[in-house]
C-alpha positions, 0 to 999 in steps of 0.5 A: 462407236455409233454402229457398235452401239446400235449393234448393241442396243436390242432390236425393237421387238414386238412386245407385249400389249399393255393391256390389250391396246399398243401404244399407238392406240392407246395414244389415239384413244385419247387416254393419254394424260391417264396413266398407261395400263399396265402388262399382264406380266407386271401385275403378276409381279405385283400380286406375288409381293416383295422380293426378299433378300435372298431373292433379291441376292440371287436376282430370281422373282419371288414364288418361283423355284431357285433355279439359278439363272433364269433369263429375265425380260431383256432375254440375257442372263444374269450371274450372281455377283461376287459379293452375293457368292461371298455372302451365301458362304458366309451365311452357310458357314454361320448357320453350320458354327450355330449347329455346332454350338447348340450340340455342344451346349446341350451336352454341357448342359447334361454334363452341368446337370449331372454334376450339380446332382453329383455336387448335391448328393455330396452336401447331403451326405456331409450334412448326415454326417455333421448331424450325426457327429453334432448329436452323439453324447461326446460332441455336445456339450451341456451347458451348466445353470448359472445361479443367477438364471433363478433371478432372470426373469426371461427363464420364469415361464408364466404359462408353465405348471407352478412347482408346488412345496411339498406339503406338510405331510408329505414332508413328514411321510417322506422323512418317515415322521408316519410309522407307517408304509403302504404295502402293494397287494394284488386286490388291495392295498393295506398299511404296514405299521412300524409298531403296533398302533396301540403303543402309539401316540395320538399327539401329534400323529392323529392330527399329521394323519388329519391334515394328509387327508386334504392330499390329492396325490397317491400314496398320500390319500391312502396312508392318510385316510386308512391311517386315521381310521386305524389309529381310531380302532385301537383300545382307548382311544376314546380317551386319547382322542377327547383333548385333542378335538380342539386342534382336529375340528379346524383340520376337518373342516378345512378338508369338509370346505376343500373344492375337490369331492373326493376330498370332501369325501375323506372328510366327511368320512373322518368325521363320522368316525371321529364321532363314533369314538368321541361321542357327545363330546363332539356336540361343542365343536359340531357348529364349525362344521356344519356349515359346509355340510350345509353348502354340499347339501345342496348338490345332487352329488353329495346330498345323500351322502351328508344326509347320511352322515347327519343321521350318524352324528345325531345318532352318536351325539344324542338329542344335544347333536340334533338341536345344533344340527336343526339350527345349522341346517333347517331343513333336516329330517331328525331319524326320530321322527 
């Protein structure tokens, strides 16, 4: 046993000085409670860093090519265990599985796609057609207004235009108490008289015609403002408007205090009318009405206008009109002077 062991054990070879000195000379040297230098071959391994594992598995140093058993220091060689060979297979058969599995999910992934756009596409196309069949005329059903939602105050929209009454004429104009229509023309509109305005009477269609003078609304502005004027024109109707100015001053001088101008414009008009037919008898009344002609004055926009029609009443109403105009408006200039 002894001989077969020093035939086994290697034969003292000459190695590589550490570091350039022998061991003999390096334990002469008087160095030798330092620590020995080390070889060229062992600070090689040291600067090439850690063994990785496969290195490690396939017993080869790092940095160098995987070139299966290469000889180590001792000079023998070394084959990979069993173990290491079993471990390479398996990961080589891991890496392959994972290969395939990402394949496979890419394309279930395309597939997936492709059906979730099918899938949409198809909602979208139900939902059309839902639409559609909600919104024809025989799927949807109206629901019928219960008396009480005139009452429930969440259906009152406080913001929304007030449905006014219709007014005093245009209740009588609609129910054809005015023997009178508007005929359309192609320059002009003009009025078509059920019967002749003379046979007509004043009471009480002057004064309907007086009130519709405060009306903002076509046709009721035209029918009311020419039906006046008409009816004045007619044979007579100095003495069939007289005992009625009692009851037209307070119709005239609401349309004379009105906030809109084109209705203080009717007014107006009405009024110099009204004064070319009755004449000095409308000197009694004038008083109630000069008090907004007086306010209209003022304005850029009607000063002309009521200065006009000032001149026209004191024209029709003689000196009596002017003494009642000057104590009302001051400020006016008499045509006489």
């Amino acid at each position: 046993m002894t001989a077969q062991r020093r035939q086994r054990a290697p034969a003292p070879s000459a190695s590589p000085p550490l570091g350039g000195l022998s061991r003999a000379s390096w334990r002469s040297s008087g160095l030798f409670g330092s620590r020995p230098p080390l070889s060229n071959e062992l600070r090689g391994r040291r600067c090439q860093g850690p063994r990785s594992a496969a290195s490690l598995r396939e017993g080869r140093r790092p940095g160098t090519s995987a070139a299966p058993h290469s000889p180590p220091l001792g000079g023998r060689t070394r084959r990979p265990s069993k173990e290491s060979q079993r471990g390479m297979q398996e990961a080589k058969k891991c890496e392959a599985i994972k290969l395939k599995n990402g394949a496979t999910g890419s394309s279930g992934k395309r597939l997936s796609s492709g059906s979730r756009l099918k899938e949409k596409t198809g909602e979208t196309q139900k939902r059309k057609t839902l639409s559609a069949s909600s919104t024809s005329p025989d799927s949807v059903i109206k629901p019928q207004p219960r008396p009480s939602d005139r009452l429930n105050p969440k259906t009152i929209d406080p913001f929304g235009v007030p449905c006014k009454a219709p007014s005093a004429f245009a209740a009588i104009y609609s129910k054809g108490g005015v023997p009178c229509r508007l005929v359309h023309g192609s320059v002009k509109h003009r009025l078509q008289w059920d019967s002749p305005p003379e046979t007509l009477p004043f009471d009480p269609l002057l004064i309907t015609l007086a009130e519709g003078l405060r009306e903002t609304r076509h046709p009721y502005t035209f029918v009311s403002k020419e039906g006046f004027r008409e009816l004045l024109l007619v044979g007579g109707a100095a003495q069939k408007a007289t005992p009625l100015l009692p009851r037209l001053v307070p119709v005239l001088k609401a349309a004379l205090a009105h906030s809109d101008g084109e209705v203080f414009e009717r007014g107006l008009t009405a009024l110099v009318q009204l004064s070319a037919v009755v004449g000095p008898a409308l000197n009694d009344h004038l008083k109630h009405l000069l008090s907004s002609l007086s306010k209209r004055q003022m304005s850029k926009r009607f000063k002309e206008q009521t200065t006009d029609a000032l001149q026209k009443l004191e024209q029709y109403g003689g000196k009596e009109s002017l003494a009642v105009i000057k104590s009302k408006i001051p400020t006016y200039c008499s045509i006489a002077s």
